[in-house]
C-alpha positions in Angstrom: 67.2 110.5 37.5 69.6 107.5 37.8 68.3 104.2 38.5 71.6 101.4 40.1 70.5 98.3 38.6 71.6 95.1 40.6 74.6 92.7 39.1 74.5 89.4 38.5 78.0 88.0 40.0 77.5 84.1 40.3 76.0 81.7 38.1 73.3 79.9 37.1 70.7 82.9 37.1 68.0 82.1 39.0 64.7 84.2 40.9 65.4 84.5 44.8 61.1 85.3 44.7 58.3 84.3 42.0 55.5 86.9 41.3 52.7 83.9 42.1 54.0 84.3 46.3 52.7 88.0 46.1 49.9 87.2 43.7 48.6 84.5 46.0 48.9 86.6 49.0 46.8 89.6 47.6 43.8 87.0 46.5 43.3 86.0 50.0 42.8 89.5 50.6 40.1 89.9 48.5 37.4 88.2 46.0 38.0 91.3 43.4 40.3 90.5 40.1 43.6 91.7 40.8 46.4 92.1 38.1 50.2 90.9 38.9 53.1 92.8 37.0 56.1 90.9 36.4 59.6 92.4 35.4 60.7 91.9 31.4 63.3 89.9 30.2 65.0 92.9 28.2 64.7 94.6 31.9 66.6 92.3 33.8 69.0 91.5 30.9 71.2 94.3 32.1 72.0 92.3 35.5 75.0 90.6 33.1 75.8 92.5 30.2 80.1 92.5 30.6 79.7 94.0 27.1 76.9 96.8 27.5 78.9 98.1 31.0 82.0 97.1 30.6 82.2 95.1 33.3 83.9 91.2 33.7 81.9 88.5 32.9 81.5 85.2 35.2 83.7 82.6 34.1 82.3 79.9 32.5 78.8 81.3 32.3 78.8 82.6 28.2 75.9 85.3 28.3 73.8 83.4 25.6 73.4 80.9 28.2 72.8 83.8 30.8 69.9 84.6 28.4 68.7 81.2 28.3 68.4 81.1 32.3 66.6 84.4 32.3 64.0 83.2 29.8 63.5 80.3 31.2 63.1 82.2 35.0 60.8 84.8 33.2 58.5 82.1 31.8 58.5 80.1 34.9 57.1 83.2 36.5 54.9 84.0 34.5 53.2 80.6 34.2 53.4 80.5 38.0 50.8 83.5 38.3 48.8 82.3 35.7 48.5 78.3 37.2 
């Protein structure tokens, strides 16, 4: 089982879609409770790791502030479902 993970290949990291869009969407489906999953941090921290796969890193873009962009997406998202 091999899973190709997606590469990040130009700064700032950023979310192209927030969880909330889908979680909205399935509410006006229904008056039930429904449950929204939202990816990890430590999951998507392997979209820019130049030094886990040995792959170039984006030039001026240090992968500490990489990090800081993904948790800052990752906890924008996650408020966004729960606003």
């Amino acid at each position: 089982h091999v899973r190709t993970l997606p590469r990040l290949v130009k700064a700032p990291f950023k979310y192209a879609n927030y969880a909330y869009k889908y979680l909205n969407f399935a509410k006006s489906l229904t008056n039930k409770p429904i449950k929204q999953a939202v990816i990890t941090a430590s999951a998507l921290s392997m979209v820019y790791s130049p030094h886990l796969l040995n792959t170039g890193s984006i030039e001026n873009y240090s992968y500490e502030e990489f990090l800081q962009d993904l948790t800052n997406e990752c906890e924008k998202d996650i408020r966004l479902c729960l606003g």
